[in-house]
C-alpha positions in Angstrom: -66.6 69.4 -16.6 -67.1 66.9 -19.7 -64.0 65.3 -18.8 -65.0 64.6 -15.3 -68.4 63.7 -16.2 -67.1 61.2 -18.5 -64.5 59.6 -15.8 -67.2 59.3 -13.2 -69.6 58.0 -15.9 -66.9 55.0 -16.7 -65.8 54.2 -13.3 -69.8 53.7 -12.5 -69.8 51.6 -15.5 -66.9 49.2 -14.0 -67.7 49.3 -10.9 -71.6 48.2 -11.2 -69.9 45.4 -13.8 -67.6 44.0 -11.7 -69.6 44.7 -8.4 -67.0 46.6 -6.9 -63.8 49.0 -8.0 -60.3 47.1 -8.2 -62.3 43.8 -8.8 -58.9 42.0 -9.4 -58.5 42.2 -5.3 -61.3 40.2 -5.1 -60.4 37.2 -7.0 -58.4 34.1 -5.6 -56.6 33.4 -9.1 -54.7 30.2 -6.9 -56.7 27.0 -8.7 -55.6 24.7 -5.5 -57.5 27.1 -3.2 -60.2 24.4 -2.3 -61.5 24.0 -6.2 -61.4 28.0 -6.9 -64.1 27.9 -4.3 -62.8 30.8 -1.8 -61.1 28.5 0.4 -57.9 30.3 1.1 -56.6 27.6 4.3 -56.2 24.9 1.5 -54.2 26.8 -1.1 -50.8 26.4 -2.0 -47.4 27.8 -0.5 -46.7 29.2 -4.2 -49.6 32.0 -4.3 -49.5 32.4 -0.5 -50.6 36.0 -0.9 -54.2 35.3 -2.8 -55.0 33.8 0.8 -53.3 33.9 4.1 -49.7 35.7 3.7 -49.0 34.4 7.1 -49.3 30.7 6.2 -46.2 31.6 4.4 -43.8 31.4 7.3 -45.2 28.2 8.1 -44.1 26.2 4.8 -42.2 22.8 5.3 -40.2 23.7 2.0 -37.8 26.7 2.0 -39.0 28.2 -1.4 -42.7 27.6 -3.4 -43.2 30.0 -6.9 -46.2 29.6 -9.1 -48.1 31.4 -12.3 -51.5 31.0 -12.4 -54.0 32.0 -15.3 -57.4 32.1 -14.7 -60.6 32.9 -18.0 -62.6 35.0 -15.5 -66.6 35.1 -16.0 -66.6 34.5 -19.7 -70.2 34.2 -20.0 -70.3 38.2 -18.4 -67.6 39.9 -19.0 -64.6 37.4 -20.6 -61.8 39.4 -17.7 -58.4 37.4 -18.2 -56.1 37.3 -15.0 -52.4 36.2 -14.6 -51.1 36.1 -11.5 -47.2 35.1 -10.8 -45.9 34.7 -7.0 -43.2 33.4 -5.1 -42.4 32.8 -1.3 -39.1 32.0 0.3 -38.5 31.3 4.3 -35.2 32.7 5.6 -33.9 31.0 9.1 -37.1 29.2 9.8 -39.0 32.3 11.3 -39.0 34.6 8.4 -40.7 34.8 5.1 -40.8 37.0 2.6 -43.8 36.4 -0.2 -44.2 38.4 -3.9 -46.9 38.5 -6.4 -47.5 40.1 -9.3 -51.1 40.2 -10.5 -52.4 41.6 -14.1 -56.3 42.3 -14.7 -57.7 42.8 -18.4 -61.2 43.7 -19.0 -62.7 43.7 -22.6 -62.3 46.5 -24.9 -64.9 48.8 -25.9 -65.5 51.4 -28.6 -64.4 55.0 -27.8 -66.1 57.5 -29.0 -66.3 61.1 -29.5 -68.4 64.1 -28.5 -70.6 63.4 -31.6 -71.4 59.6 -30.3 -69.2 58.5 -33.3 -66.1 56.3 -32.9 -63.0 58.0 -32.6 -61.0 57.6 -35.7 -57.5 57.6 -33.7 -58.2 55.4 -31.2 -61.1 53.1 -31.1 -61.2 51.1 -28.6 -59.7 51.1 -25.1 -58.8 47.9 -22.7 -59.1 48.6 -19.6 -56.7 47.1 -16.8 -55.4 46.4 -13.5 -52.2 45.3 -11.9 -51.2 45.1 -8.2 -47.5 44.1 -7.2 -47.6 42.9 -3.2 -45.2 42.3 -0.7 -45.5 40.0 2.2 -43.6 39.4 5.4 -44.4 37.2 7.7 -42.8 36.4 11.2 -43.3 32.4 12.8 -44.2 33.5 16.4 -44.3 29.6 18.1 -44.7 26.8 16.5 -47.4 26.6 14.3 -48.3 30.0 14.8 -47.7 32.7 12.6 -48.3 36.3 11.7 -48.0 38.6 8.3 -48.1 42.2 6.9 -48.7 42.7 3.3 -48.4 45.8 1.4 -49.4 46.2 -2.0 -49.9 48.7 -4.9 -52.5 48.3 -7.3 -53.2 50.4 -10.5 -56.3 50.9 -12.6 -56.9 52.4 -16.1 -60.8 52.7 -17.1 -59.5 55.2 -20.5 -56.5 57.3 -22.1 -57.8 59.8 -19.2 -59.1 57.9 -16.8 -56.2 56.3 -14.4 -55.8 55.8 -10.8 -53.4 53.6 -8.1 -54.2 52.7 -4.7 -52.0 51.6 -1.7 -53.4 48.9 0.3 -52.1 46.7 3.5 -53.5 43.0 4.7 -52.7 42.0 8.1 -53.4 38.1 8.6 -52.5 35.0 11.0 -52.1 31.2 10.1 -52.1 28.2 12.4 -51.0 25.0 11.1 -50.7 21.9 13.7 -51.3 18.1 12.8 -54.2 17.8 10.8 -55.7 21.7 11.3 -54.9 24.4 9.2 -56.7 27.9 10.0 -56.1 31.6 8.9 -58.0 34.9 9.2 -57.1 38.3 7.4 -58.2 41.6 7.3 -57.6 43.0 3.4 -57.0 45.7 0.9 -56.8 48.8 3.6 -55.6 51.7 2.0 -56.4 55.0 0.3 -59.4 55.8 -2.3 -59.3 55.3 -5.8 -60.0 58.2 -8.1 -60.4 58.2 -11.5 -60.9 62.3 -11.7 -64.2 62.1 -11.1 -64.9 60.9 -7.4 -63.4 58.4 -4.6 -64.3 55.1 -4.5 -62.8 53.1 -1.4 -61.1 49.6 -1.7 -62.7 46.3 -1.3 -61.7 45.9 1.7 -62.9 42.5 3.6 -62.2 40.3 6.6 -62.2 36.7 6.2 -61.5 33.5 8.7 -61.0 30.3 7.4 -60.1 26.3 8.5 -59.4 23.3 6.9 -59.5 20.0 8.8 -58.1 15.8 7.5 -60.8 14.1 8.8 -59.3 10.8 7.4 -55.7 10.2 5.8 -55.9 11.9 2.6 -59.4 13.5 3.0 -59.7 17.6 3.7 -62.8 19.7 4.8 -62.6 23.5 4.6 -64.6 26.3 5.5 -64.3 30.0 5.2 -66.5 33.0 6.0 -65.7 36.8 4.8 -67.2 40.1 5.3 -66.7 42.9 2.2 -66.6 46.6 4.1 -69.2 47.3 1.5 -71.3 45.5 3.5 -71.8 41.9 2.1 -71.2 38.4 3.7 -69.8 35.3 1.9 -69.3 32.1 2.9 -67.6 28.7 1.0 -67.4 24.7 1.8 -65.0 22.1 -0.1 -63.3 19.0 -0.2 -60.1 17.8 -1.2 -59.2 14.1 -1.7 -55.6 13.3 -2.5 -54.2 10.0 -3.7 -51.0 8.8 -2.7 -49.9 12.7 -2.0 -49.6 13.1 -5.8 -53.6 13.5 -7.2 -56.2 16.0 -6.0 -59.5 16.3 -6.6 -60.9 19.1 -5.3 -64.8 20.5 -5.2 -66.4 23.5 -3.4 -69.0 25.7 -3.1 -68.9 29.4 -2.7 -72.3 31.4 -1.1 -71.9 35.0 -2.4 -73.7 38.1 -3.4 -75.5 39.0 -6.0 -75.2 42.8 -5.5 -71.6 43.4 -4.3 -68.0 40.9 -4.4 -68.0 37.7 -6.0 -71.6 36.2 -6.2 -72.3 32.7 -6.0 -70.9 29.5 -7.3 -69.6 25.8 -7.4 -66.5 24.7 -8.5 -64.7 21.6 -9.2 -60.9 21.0 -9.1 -58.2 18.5 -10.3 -54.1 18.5 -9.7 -51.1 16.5 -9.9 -47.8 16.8 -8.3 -44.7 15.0 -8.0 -41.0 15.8 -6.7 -42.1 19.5 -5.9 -43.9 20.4 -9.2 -47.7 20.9 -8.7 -50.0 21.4 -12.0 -53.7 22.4 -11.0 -56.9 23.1 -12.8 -60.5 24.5 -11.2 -63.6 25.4 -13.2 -66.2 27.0 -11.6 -70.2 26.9 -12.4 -73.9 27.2 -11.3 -73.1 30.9 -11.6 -74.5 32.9 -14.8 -71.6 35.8 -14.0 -68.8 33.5 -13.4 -69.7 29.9 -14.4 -67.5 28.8 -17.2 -64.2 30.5 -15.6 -61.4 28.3 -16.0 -58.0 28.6 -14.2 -54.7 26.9 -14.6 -52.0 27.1 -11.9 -48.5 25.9 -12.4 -46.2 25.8 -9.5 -43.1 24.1 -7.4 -41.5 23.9 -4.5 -38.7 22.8 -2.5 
């Protein structure tokens, strides 16, 4: 009974920290994706999966990889998050997209039945990591559609651990200037610690982005968390002769549940299919300060 007082004690802990259980599903670790500012329709090929899976099957290129690390909400909670993905088109209709995405939280002091710290082990880092698969299927051109399945693991303590399946279903459109996408996300099964379910954050998002001028990108995208939250972001992105970006964006959350709100600001740099790309976000007190750095190519 202590033991499953104890679990459901900790997985309230996280969950009120982070806003919601398996908080790593929640954050876009791709730093092209509109500044870090939610925008999904503007991110790149590489980390396909962090926003749209569909828009995968619609790359010009025939392969796009990338490794992203992101300093998550320093100021709150110092999370670190690495996230490496890949996706590859097969006869012009086909794609098949793969990520790999690790969560660390900071460690804290584990103690015993007496309050003191334990002695064998004393402290604990809890984690997450998810490893997702994408397909996607180019119905027409400029039209595409994508199931993603994905298994995600979570460890609060020595005896606290759980795993989840999840599925996204999501469309892309890409034609001329207009770029658009909307998903439905992280589907699946409860998480239990030992202690209790907790469900998924599972969300619905739309999103477009839009050159109004050569060189010059609006984007918008709106969300929904199951949970029952809304979020909504705006951003630019300016690029100068197709190998500078800069990149700004502003994300309206919640306070009480997902990610709350924020700005961010973004620069990148690619040339002959390598991409290097920075955002840092701020006017947040939970995750201003977060820094990501995303490393990618494609040809």
């Amino acid at each position: 009974m202590k033991k499953i007082l104890s679990i459901m004690i900790l997985a309230a802990a996280f969950s009120a920290a982070s806003a919601q259980t398996l908080p790593s599903l929640l954050v876009n670790a791709d730093p092209a994706a509109m500044g870090a500012a939610g925008i999904s329709a503007l991110g790149s090929d590489a980390h396909a999966l962090q926003g749209y899976a569909a828009s995968s099957a619609l790359m010009e290129g025939m392969v796009a990889a990338g490794v992203s690390y992101a300093s998550w909400q320093p100021k709150a909670a110092s999370d670190k998050v690495l996230d490496a993905s890949a996706s590859v088109l097969l006869m012009e209709k086909f794609s098949v997209a793969l990520e790999y995405k690790g969560f660390t939280q900071p460690e804290y002091e584990v103690t015993g039945a007496t309050g003191a710290v334990s002695q064998v082990t004393p402290t604990f880092t809890p984690k997450e990591s998810s490893i997702a698969l994408g397909l996607g299927y180019r119905i027409m051109p400029g039209l595409a559609a994508a199931v993603t399945v994905r298994s995600t693991s979570s460890v609060l303590a020595k005896d606290a651990k759980a795993s989840a399946f999840g599925i996204d279903v999501s469309a892309a459109y890409s034609k001329d200037k207009l770029q658009a996408g909307l998903a439905v996300c992280n589907l699946g099964g409860k998480v239990n610690y030992g202690g209790g379910d907790y469900s998924q954050p599972s969300l619905f998002k739309a999103g477009a982005a839009y050159e109004a001028v050569k060189g010059l990108k609006a984007g918008a995208e709106v969300s929904y968390l199951f949970a029952g939250a809304f979020g909504a972001s705006l951003g630019a992105e300016y690029c100068i002769a197709g190998m500078a970006f800069a990149r700004a964006g502003y994300h309206l959350g919640s306070k009480d549940l997902g990610i709350p709100s924020f700005a961010s600001v973004g620069l990148g740099a690619e040339f002959a299919g390598a991409a290097l790309n920075f955002a840092y976000l701020l006017a947040s007190d939970t995750v201003g300060g977060s820094l990501l750095v995303g490393l990618s190519y494609a040809f």
